[in-house]
N, C-alpha and C positions, 0 to 999 in steps of 0.2 A: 569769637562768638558774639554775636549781635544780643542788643539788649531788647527785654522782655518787653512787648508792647502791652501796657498795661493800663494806659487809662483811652478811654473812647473820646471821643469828639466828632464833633457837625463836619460831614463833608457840605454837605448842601442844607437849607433848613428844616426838612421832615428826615434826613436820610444822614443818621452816623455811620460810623468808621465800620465801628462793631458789627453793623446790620447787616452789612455790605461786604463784611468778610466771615461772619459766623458760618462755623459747622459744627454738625453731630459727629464727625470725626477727629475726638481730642484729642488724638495723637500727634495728628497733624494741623489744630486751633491755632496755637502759637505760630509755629511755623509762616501758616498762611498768612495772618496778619502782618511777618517781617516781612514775607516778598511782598506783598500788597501794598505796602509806604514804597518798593519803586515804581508801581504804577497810578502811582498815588493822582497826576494828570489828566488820565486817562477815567482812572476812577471818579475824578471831580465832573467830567464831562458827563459819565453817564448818569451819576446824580443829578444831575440837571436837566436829561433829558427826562429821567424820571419823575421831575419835578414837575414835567410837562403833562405829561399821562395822569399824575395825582391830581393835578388841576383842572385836566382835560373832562373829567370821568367826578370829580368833587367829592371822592372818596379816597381815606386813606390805603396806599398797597402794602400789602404784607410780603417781606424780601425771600424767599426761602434759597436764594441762590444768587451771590452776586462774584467779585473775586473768589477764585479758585489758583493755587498757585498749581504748578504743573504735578508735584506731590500728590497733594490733594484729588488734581484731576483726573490722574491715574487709578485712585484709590474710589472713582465714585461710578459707582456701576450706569451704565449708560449713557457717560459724554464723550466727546468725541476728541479724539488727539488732536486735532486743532482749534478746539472750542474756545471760543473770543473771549470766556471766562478767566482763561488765562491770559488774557492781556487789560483786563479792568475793562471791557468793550463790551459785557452781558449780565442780564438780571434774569431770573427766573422771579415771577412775582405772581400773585392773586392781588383782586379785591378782598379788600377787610370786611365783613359781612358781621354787623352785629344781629346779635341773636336774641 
């Protein structure tokens, strides 16, 4: 059994671990975050291009979607069985809109 990923850290410098693999599906929370350190690569790339858009625009993005292991993506109504999500290759985001 793999151990429990339990503390977050900086992929890139606006965009943690946690941000970039959270779900409202706690069933499968843990889960995702162990397969998510093997694309951990892949995931640092797209931090960074994320980093590019946050820079681009001069506003913080809010993640609602980033790693999804294939568990997960099974489980999320409307992505697609080969959605790049599950290779640490996609984000679903907005602008932060303060109010």
């Amino acid at each position: 059994m793999t151990e429990t990923v339990n503390k977050d850290f900086q992929v890139t410098q606006h965009f943690g671990f946690f941000e970039m693999t959270k779900t409202s599906n706690a069933g499968l929370q843990e889960l995702n975050r162990q397969k998510a350190l093997e694309y951990l690569p892949s995931l640092s790339r797209l931090c960074t291009i994320m980093e590019g858009v946050r820079a681009a625009i001069g506003e913080p993005l809010v993640v609602h979607s980033g790693f999804r292991c294939s568990d997960l993506n099974k489980a999320t109504a409307g992505s697609s069985k080969s959605s790049q999500h599950m290779l640490g290759e996609a984000c679903d985001f907005t602008r932060q809109y303060d109010n």
